[in-house]
N, C-alpha and C positions, 0 to 999 in steps of 0.2 A: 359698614352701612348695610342694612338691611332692603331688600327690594317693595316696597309699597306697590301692593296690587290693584287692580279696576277689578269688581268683583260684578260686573256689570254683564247681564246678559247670559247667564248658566247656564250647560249645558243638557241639564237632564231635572228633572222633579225633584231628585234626591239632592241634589247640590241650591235647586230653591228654597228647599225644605230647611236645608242648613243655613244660609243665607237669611230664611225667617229668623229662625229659633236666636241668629246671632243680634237680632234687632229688637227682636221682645226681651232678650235677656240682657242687653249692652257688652256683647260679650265680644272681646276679641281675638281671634283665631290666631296663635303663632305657629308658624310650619318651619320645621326645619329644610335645607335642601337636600337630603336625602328622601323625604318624602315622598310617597309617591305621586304623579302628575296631579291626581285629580282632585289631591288634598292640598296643593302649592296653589293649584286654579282657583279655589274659595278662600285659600289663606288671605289675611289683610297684612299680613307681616311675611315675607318669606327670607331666611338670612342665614348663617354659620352661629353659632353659640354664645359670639360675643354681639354679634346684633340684636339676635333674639334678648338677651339677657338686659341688653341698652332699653330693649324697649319695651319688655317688663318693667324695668326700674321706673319708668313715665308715664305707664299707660293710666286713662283715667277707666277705661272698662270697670264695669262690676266683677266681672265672668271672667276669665283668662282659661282660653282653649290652649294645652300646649300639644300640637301636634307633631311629637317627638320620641324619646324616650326616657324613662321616669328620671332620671337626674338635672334632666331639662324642667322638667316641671318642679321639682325640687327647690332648681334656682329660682325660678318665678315666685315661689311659695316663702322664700324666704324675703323676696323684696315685696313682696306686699301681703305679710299676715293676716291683713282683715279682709283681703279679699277670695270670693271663690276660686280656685285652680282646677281642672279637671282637665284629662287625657284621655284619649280614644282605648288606650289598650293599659294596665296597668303592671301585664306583666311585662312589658316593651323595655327591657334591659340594658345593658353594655357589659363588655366584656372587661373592658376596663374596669366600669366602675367594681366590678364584678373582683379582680384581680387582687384588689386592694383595701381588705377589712379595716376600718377603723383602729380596729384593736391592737392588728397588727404594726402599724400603723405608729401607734401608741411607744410601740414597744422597740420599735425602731428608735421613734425621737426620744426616749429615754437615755439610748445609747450614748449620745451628744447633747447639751442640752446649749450648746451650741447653733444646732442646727434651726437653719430657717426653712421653712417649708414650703414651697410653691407647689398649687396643688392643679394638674390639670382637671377645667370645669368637667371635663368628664369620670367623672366621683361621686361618690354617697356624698349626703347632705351632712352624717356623721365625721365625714374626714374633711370635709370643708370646714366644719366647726371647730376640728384641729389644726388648722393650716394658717399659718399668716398671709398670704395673699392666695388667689385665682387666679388663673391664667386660662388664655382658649390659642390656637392654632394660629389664631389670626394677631396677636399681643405677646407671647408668650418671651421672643427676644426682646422687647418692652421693659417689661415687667422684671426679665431677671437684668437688665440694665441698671433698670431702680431700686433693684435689691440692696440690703446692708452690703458695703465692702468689708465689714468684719466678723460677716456671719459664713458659718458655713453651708452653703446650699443642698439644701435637698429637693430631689423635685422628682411627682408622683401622679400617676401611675405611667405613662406610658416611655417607655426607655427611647423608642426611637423619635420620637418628637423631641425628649430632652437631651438626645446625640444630635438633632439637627443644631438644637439652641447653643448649644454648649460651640460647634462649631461657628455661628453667627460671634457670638459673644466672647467668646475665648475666657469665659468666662467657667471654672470646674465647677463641677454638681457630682453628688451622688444621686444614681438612678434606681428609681423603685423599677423591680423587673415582672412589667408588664406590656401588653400590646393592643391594638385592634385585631381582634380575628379578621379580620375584612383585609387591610391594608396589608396585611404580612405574606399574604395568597398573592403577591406581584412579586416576580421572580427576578435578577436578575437578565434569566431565561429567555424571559415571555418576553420583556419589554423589549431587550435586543432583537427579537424576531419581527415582533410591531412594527418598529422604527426600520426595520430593513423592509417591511412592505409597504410601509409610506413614508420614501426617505425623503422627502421633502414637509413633512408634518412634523412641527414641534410635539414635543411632550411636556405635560403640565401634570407634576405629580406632586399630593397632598405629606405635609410632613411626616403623618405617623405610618407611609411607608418605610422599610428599610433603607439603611445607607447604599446598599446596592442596586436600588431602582434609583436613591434620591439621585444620586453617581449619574445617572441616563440621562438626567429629567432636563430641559430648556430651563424650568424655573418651578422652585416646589415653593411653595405655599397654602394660604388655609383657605377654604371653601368661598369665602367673596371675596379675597384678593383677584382667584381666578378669572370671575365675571371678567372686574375691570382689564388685568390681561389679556385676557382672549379678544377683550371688544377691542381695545388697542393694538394687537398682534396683525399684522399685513396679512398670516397666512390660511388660505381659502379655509385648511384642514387641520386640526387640534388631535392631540392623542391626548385624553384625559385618566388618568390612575386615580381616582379615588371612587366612593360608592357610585354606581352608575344611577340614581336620581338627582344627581346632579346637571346630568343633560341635560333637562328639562328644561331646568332653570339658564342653562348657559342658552340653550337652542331661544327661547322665546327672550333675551337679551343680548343675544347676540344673530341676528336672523342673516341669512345668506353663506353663513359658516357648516362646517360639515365639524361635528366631532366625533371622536371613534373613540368607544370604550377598550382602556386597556385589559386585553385579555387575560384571565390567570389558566393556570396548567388543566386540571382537569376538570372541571366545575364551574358554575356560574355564583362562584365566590365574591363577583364584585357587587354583589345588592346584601346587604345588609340585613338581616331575619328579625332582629330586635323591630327598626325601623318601619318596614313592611310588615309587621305586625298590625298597625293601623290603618283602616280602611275609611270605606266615605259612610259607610253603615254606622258601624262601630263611634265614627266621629258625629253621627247624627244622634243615635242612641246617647252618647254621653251628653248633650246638651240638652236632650229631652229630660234625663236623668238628671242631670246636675251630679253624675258621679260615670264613672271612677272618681271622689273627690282627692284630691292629695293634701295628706294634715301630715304634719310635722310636730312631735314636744319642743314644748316652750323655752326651753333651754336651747334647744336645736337650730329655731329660730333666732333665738339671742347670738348665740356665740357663732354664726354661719352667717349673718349681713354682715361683719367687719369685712372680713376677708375678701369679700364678691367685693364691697363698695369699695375698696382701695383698689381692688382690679380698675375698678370704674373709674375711677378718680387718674388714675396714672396712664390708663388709656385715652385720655382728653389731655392727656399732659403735651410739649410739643414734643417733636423726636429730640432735639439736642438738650431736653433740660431733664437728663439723666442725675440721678443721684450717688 
């Protein structure tokens, strides 16, 4: 689920500004939680990849704001064709999607033709249109439950979210070897240092850390599993490893709690550069604009809704009615 905001009461000119343009144009604003605070604060959606993408699929908006990075808007783009898409920043990337060319891609599934493809939502819209289903953070043991049992699994791009699944499911994959630049800067180092200076604070680490933070962590999962965690968790103080815009969101749904960003070694590696790429400027300017617009060929569109919509479809399914 996604968090529904009150967008009521703005805090500066600029964020009314946005708040107009979103009402003359019927447009509505998705933010990721990495986002920065003061684009989650006007967002009308704020959620992890599989909300956001939920509520794409539904929205009646003319205008679809995705305030994320371009693979996010990608997906939106492919669930509703006839509508406008536009992003604050269009060079706002992923390392992931980044890791894993279509082409090559290709040239892998040639090898087997066996194989079935799960592709994490974080990807070109080109390797989506090659993939038999989507998966996000928050689905992904899900989805490879309801995979064929007589296919052979493949699943793309990040290696260590498909080590976490692979241990949920006991279920074998071969993994495409790629990562989050973000999530791989958590050492098992740091967090041991963390946790010995607040040994009484859980740690809550996202899966596409490595197996040597996941090893540490109280409980890893995807970016709104954690909300409802933390709001349930008894304890005053949270160690949180994943991007640090995420606070934001946990601080203003979870109030009287303390959380502490997990430290990485040298750098303030845990914010995201793609992400924070996008400003409240930038997210004005596009709506004034109507562009960055995000278009996609027709083909791209075509063979790129299956895939997300079985995501969709098997994510509404119950948990025991695996296939």
């Amino acid at each position: 689920m996604t968090a529904m905001l009150e967008t009521a009461a703005p805090v500066d000119s600029l964020s009314r500004e946005i708040l107009d343009l979103k009402k003359r144009l019927n447009a509505v604003i998705l933010a990721h939680n990495y986002q920065i605070r003061e684009i989650q604060d006007v967002a009308d959606f704020v959620g992890d990849s599989l909300g956001l993408a939920q509520q794409a699929a539904k929205t009646q908006a003319d205008v679809i704001v995705f305030c994320g990075v371009h693979f996010m808007a990608e997906t939106a783009k492919i669930l509703n064709p006839g509508k406008v898409v536009i992003l604050p920043d269009a060079d706002a990337g992923c390392s992931l999607e980044e890791s894993c060319p279509a082409a090559k891609l290709k040239a892998l599934q040639d090898t087997n033709p066996n194989f079935y493809t799960i592709a994490y939502i974080n990807c070109s819209a080109e390797v989506k249109a090659i993939s038999d289903v989507i998966c996000t953070s928050g689905n992904a043991a899900k989805i490879v439950r309801h995979a064929p049992k007589d296919r052979d699994l493949l699943f793309v791009p990040d290696e260590n979210l498909g080590s976490w699944v692979i241990e949920q499911t006991g279920r074998p994959m071969t993994l495409w070897k790629g990562n989050c630049y973000v999530h791989v800067e958590w050492t098992h180092a740091v967090i041991t240092r963390i946790r010995r200076e607040h040994p009484d604070a859980p740690l809550i680490a996202h899966p596409e850390c490595t197996r040597a933070v996941r090893l540490l962590a109280d409980e890893v999962c995807s970016t709104e599993k954690m909300v409802t965690w933390c709001r349930n968790h008894p304890s005053p103080a949270i160690i949180v490893a994943t991007e640090a815009g995420m606070l934001h969101r946990l601080e203003k749904e979870c109030p009287g709690k303390t959380f502490i960003p997990a430290p990485t070694e040298n750098c303030r590696c845990n914010e995201c550069r793609f992400m924070k790429m996008n400003t409240l400027e930038k997210l004005r300017d596009c709506m004034q604009n109507l562009s960055p617009r995000l278009e996609l060929p027709q083909h791209i569109l075509d063979r790129g809704r299956a895939p997300i919509e079985r995501m969709l479809q098997i994510s509404a399914l119950p948990e025991d009615n695996a296939g």
